[in-house]
py3Dmol code that shows the C-alpha trace and the ligand (Angstrom):
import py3Dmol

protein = """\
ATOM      1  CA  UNK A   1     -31.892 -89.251-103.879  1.00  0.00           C
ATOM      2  CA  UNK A   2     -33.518 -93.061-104.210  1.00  0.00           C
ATOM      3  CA  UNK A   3     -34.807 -94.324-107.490  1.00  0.00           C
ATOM      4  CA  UNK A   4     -38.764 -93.739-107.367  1.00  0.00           C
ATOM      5  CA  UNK A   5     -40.565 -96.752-108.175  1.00  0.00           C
ATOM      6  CA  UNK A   6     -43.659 -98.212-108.591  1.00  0.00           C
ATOM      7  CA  UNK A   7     -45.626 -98.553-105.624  1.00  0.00           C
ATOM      8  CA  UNK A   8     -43.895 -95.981-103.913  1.00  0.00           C
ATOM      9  CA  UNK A   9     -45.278 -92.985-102.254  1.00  0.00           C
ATOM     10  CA  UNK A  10     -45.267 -90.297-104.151  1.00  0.00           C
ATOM     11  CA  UNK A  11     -42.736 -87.221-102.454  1.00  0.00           C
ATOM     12  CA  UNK A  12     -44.204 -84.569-101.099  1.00  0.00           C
ATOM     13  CA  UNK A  13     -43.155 -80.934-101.202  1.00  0.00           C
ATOM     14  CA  UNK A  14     -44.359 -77.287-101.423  1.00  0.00           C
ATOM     15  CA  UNK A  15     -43.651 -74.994-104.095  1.00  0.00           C
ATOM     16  CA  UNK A  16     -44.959 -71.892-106.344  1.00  0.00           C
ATOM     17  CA  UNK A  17     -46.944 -72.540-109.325  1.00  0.00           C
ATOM     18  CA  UNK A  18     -49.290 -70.445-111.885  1.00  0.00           C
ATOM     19  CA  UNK A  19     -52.463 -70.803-109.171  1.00  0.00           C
ATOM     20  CA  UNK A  20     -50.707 -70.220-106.196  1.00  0.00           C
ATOM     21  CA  UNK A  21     -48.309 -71.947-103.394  1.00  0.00           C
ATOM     22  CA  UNK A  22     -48.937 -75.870-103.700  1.00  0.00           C
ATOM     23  CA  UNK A  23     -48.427 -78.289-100.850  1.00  0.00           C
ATOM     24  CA  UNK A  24     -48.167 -81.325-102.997  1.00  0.00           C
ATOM     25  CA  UNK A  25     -50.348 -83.916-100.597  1.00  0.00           C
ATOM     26  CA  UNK A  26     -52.428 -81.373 -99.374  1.00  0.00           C
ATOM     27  CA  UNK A  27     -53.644 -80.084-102.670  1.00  0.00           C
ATOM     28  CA  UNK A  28     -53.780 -83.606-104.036  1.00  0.00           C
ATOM     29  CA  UNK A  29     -56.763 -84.347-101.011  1.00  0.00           C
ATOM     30  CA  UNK A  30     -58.545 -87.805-101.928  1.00  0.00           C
ATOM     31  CA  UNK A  31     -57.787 -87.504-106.165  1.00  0.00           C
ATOM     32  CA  UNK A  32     -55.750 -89.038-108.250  1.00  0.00           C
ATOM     33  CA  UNK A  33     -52.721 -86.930-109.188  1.00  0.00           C
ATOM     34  CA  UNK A  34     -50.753 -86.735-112.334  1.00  0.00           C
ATOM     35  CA  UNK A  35     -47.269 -85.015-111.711  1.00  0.00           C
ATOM     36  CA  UNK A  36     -45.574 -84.259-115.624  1.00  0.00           C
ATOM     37  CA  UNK A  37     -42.530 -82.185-116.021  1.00  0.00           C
ATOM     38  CA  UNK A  38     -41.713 -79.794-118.961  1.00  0.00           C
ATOM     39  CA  UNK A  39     -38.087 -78.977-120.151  1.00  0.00           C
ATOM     40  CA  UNK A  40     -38.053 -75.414-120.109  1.00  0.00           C
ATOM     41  CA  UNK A  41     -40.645 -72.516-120.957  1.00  0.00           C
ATOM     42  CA  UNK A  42     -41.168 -70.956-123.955  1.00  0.00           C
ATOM     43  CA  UNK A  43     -40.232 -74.298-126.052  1.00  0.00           C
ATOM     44  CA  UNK A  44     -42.548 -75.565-129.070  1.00  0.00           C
ATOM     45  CA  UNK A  45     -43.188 -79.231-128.173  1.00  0.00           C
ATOM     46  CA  UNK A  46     -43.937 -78.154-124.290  1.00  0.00           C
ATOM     47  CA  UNK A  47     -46.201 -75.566-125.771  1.00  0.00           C
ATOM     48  CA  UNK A  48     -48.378 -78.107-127.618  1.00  0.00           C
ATOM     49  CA  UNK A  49     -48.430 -80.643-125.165  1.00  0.00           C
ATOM     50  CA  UNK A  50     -49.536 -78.287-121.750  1.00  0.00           C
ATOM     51  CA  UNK A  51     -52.602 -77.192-124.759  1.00  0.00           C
ATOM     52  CA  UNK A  52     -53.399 -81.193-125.329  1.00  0.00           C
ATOM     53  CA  UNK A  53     -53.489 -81.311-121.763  1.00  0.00           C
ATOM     54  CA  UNK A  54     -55.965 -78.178-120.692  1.00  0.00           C
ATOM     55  CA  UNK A  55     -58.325 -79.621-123.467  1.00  0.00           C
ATOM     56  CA  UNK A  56     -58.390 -82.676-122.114  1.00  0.00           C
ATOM     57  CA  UNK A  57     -59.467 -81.183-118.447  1.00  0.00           C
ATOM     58  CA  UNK A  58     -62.959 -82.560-118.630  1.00  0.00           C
ATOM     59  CA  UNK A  59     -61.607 -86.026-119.100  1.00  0.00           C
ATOM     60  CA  UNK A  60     -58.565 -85.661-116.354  1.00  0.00           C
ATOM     61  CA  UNK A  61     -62.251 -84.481-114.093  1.00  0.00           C
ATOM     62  CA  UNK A  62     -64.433 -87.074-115.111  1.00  0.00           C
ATOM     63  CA  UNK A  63     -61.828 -89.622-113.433  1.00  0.00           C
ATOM     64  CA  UNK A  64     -61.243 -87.561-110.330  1.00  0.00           C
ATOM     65  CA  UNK A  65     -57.791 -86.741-111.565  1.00  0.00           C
ATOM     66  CA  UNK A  66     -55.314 -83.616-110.534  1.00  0.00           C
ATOM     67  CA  UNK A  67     -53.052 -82.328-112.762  1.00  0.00           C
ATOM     68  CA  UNK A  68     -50.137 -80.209-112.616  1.00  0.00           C
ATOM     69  CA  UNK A  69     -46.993 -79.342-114.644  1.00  0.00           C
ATOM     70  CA  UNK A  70     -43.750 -78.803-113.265  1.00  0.00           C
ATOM     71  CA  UNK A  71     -40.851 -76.726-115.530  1.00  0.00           C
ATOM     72  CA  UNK A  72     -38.007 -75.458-113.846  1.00  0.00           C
ATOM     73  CA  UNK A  73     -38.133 -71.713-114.925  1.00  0.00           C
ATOM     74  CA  UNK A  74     -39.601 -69.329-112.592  1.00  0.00           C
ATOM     75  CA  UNK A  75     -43.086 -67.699-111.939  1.00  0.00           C
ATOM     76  CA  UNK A  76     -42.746 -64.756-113.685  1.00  0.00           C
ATOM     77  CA  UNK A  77     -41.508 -66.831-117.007  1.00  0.00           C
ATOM     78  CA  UNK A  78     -44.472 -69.264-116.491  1.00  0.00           C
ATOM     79  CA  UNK A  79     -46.647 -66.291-116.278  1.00  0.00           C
ATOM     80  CA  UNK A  80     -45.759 -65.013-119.567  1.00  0.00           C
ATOM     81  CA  UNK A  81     -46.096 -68.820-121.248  1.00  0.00           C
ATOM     82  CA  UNK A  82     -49.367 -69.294-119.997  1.00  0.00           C
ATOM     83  CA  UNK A  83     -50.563 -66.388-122.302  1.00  0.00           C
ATOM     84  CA  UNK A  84     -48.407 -67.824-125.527  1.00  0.00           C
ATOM     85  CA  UNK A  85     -50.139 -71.132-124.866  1.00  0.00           C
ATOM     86  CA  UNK A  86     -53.380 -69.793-124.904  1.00  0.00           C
ATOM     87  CA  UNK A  87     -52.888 -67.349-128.098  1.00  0.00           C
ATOM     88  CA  UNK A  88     -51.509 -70.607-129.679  1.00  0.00           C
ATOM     89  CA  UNK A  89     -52.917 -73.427-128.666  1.00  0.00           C
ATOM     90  CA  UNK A  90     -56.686 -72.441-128.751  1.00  0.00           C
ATOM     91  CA  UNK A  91     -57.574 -73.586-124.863  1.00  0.00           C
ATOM     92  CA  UNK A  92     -56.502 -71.830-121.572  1.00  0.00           C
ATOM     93  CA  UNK A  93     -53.856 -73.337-119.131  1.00  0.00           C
ATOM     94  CA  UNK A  94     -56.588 -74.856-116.478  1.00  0.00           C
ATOM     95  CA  UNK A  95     -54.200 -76.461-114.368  1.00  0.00           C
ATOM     96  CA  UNK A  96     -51.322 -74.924-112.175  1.00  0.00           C
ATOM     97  CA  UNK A  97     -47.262 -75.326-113.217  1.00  0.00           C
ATOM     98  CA  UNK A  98     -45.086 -75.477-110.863  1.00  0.00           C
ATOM     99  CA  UNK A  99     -42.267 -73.067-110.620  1.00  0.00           C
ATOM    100  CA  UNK A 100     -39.116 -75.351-109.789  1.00  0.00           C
ATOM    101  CA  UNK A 101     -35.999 -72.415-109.819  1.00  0.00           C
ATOM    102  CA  UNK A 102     -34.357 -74.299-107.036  1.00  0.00           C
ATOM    103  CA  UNK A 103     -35.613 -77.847-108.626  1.00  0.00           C
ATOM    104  CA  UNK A 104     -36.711 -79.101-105.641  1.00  0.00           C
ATOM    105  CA  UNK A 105     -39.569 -81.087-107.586  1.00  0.00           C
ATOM    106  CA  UNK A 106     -37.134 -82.186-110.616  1.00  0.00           C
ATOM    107  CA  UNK A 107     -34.324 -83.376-108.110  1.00  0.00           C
ATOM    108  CA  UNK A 108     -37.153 -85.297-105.564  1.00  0.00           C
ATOM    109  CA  UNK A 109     -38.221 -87.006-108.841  1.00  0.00           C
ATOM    110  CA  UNK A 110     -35.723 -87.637-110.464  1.00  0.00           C
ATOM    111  CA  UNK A 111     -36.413 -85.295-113.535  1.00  0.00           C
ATOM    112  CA  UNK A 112     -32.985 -84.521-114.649  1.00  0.00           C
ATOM    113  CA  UNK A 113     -31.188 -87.187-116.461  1.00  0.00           C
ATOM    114  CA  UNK A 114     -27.497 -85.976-116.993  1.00  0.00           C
ATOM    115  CA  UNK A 115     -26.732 -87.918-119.426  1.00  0.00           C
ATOM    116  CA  UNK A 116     -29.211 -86.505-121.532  1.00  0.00           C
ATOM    117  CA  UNK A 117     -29.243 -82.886-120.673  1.00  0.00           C
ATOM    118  CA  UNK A 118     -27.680 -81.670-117.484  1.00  0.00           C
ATOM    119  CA  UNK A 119     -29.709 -78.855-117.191  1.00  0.00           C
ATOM    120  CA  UNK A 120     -33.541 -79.270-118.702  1.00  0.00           C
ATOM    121  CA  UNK A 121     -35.561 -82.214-116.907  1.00  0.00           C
ATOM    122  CA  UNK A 122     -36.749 -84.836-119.487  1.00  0.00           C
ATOM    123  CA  UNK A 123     -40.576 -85.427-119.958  1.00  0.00           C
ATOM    124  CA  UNK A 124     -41.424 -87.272-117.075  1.00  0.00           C
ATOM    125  CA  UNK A 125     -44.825 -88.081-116.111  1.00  0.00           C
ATOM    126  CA  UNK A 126     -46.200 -89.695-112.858  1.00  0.00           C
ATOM    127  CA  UNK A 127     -49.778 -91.191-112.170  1.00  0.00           C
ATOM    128  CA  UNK A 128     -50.513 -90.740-108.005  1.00  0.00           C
ATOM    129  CA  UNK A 129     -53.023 -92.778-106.513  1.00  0.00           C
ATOM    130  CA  UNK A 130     -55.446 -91.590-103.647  1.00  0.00           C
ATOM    131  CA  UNK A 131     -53.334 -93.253-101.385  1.00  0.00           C
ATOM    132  CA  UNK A 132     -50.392 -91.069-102.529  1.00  0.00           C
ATOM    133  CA  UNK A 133     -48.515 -94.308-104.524  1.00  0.00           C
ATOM    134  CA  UNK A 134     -47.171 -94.077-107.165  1.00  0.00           C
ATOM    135  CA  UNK A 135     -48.800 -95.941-109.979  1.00  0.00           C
ATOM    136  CA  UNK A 136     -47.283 -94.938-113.343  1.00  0.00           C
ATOM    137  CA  UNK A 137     -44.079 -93.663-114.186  1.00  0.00           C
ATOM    138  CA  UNK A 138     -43.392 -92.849-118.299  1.00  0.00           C
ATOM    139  CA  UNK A 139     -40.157 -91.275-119.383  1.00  0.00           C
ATOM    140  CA  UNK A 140     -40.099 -89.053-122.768  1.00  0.00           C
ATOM    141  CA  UNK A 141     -36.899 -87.568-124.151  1.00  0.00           C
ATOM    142  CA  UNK A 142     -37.291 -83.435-125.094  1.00  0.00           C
ATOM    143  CA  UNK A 143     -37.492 -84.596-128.632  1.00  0.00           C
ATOM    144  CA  UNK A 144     -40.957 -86.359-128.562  1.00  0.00           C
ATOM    145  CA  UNK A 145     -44.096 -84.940-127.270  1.00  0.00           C
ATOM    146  CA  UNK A 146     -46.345 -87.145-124.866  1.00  0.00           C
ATOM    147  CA  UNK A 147     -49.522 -89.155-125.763  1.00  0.00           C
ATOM    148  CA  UNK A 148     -52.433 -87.676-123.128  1.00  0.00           C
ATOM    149  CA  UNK A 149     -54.968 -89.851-124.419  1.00  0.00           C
ATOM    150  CA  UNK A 150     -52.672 -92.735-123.313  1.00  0.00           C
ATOM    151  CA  UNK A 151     -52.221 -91.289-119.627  1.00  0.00           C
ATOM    152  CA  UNK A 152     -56.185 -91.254-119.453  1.00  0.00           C
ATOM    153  CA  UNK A 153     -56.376 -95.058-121.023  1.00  0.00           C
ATOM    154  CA  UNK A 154     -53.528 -95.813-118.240  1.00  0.00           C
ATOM    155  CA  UNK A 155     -55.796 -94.495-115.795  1.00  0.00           C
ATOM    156  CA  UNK A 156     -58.758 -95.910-117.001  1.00  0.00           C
ATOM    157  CA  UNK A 157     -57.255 -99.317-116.681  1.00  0.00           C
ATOM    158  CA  UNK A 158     -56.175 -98.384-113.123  1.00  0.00           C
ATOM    159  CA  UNK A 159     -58.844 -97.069-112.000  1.00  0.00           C
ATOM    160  CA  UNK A 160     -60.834-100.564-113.088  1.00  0.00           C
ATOM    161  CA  UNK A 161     -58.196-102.729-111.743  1.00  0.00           C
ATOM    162  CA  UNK A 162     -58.610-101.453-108.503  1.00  0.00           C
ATOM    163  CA  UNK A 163     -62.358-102.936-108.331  1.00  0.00           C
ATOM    164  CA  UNK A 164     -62.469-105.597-110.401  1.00  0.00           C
ATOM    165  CA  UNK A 165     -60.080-108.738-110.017  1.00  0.00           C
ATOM    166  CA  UNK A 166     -59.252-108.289-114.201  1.00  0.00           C
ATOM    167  CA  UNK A 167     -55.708-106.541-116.099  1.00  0.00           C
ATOM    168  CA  UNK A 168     -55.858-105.117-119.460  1.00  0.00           C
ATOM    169  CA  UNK A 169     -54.246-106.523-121.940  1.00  0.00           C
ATOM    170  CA  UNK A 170     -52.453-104.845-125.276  1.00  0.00           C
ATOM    171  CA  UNK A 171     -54.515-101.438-126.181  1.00  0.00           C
ATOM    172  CA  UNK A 172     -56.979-102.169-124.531  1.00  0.00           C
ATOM    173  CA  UNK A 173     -59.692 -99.342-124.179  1.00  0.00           C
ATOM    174  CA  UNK A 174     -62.434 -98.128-122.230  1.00  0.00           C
ATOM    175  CA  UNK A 175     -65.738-100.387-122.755  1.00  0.00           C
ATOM    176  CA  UNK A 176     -63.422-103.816-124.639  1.00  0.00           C
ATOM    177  CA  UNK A 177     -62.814-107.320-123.065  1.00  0.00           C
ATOM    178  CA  UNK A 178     -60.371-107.513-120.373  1.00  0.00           C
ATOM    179  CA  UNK A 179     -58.487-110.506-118.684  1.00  0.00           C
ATOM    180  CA  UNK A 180     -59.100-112.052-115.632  1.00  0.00           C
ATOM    181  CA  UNK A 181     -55.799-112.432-113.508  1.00  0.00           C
ATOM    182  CA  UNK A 182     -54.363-115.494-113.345  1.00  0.00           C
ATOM    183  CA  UNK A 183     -55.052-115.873-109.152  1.00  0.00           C
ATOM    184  CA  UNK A 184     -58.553-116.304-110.116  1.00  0.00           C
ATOM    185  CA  UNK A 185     -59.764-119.701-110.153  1.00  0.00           C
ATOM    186  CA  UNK A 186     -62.236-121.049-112.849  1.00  0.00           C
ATOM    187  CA  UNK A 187     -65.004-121.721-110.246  1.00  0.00           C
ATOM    188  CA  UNK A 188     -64.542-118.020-108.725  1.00  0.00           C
ATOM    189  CA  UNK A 189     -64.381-116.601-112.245  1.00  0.00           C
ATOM    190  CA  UNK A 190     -67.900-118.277-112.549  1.00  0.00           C
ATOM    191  CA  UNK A 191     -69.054-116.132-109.496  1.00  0.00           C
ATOM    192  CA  UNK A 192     -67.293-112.655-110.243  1.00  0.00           C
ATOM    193  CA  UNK A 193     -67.908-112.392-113.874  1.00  0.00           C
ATOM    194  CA  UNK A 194     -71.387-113.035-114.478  1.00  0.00           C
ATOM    195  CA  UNK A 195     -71.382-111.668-118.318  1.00  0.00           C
ATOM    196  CA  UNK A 196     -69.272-115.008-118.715  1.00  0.00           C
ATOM    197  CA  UNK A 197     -66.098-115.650-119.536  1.00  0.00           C
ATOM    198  CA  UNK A 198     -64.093-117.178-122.740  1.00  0.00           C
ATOM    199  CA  UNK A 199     -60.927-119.553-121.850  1.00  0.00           C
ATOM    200  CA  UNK A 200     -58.374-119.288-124.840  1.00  0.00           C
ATOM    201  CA  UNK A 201     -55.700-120.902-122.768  1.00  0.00           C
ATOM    202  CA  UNK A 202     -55.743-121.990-119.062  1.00  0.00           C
ATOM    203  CA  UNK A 203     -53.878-119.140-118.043  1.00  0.00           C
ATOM    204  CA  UNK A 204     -55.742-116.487-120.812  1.00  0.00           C
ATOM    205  CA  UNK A 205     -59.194-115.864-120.231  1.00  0.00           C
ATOM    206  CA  UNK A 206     -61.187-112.413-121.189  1.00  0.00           C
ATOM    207  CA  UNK A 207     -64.313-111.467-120.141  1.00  0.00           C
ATOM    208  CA  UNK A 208     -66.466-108.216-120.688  1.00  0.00           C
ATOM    209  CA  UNK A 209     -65.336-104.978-118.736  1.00  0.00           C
ATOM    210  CA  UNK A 210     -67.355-105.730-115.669  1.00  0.00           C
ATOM    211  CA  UNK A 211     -68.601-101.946-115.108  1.00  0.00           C
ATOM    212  CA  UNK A 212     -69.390-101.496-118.529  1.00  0.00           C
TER     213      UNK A 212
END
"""
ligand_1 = """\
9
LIG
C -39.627 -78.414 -126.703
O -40.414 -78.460 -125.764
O -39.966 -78.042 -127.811
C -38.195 -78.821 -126.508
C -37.581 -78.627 -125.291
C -36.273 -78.996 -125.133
C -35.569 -79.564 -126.190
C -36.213 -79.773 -127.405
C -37.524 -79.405 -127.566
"""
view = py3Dmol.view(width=600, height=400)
view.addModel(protein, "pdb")
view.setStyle({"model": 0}, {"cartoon": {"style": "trace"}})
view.addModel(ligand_1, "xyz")
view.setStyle({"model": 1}, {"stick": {}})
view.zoomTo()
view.show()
């Protein structure tokens, strides 16, 4: 199994999940994809986290954005979780998880860390591109439950990247300044950014979020 890195594309494969069989590239179509793996069923912090994650289904939409959860149990245990998360958690599972028995997904990823736990997959999460690349890859112990809202700022400043020729810089959100990359000269910067532009150092220069 290689090392998945950034830029990568993403591994495809077809498995079970809570809305049916799933071919991976196939269901993905022309959306962005976010991949996230879960422990085991039936555990508190994985409980909370697939419930932060089904509330925040209008957002994941609003950005053209796919998401599924992978835990290696089987369908008949996911089945019965789905129905604890909603009792629980306030908000209906409105994305499929993957069943992963055989962990075909967890192995293809690179979900199980043995040197944490040889068994349970750690709390991985990958951000898929259109193009099927890989654009984002986090890594959570069990322990500590993700951050969704900073998937969707992640994807945010992807999704703006991709048009504009700006990065983000330190937590940055939706609507603030951004930073035109360094390739940019001053003279093109004059053309592309017609809000203006502020140079704090020759190489550091922020300008308003062009689509905003
Ligand atoms: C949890 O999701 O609560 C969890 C799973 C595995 C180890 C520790 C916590």
């Amino acid at each position: 199994m290689a090392t998945l890195r950034l830029g990568d594309i993403a591994p495809d494969f077809t498995q079970d999940s809570t809305e049916g069989r799933i071919e991976f590239h196939k269901w993905l179509g022309n959306s962005w994809g976010v991949l996230f793996s879960h422990p085991k069923d039936f555990t508190p912090v994985c409980t909370t986290e697939l419930g932060a994650t089904a509330k925040l289904k209008a957002e994941f939409d609003k950005r053209n954005v796919k998401v599924v959860a992978v835990s290696v149990d089987p369908i008949d245990s996911h089945n019965g979780w789905v129905g604890d998360i909603e009792e629980t958690q306030g908000c209906a599972v409105n994305f499929p998880i993957l069943a992963d028995p055989d962990r075909k997904v967890a192995d293809l990823y690179d979900m199980i860390h043995p040197n944490a736990n040889d068994t349970l997959t750690v709390r991985s999460v990958f951000v898929i591109d259109p193009n099927k690349k890989i654009r984002l890859i986090i890594t959570y112990p069990a322990s500590t439950g993700r951050n969704f809202n900073e998937i969707l700022r992640v994807i945010d400043s992807l999704q703006l990247t991709a048009h504009y020729k700006v990065a983000t810089p330190a937590d940055w959100q939706q609507g603030q300044d951004c930073i035109i990359v360094p390739a940019v000269s001053n003279e093109e910067a004059d053309n592309l950014f017609p809000k203006g532009y502020q140079q704090i150092k020759p190489y550091l220069r922020t300008t308003p979020q062009p689509n905003a």
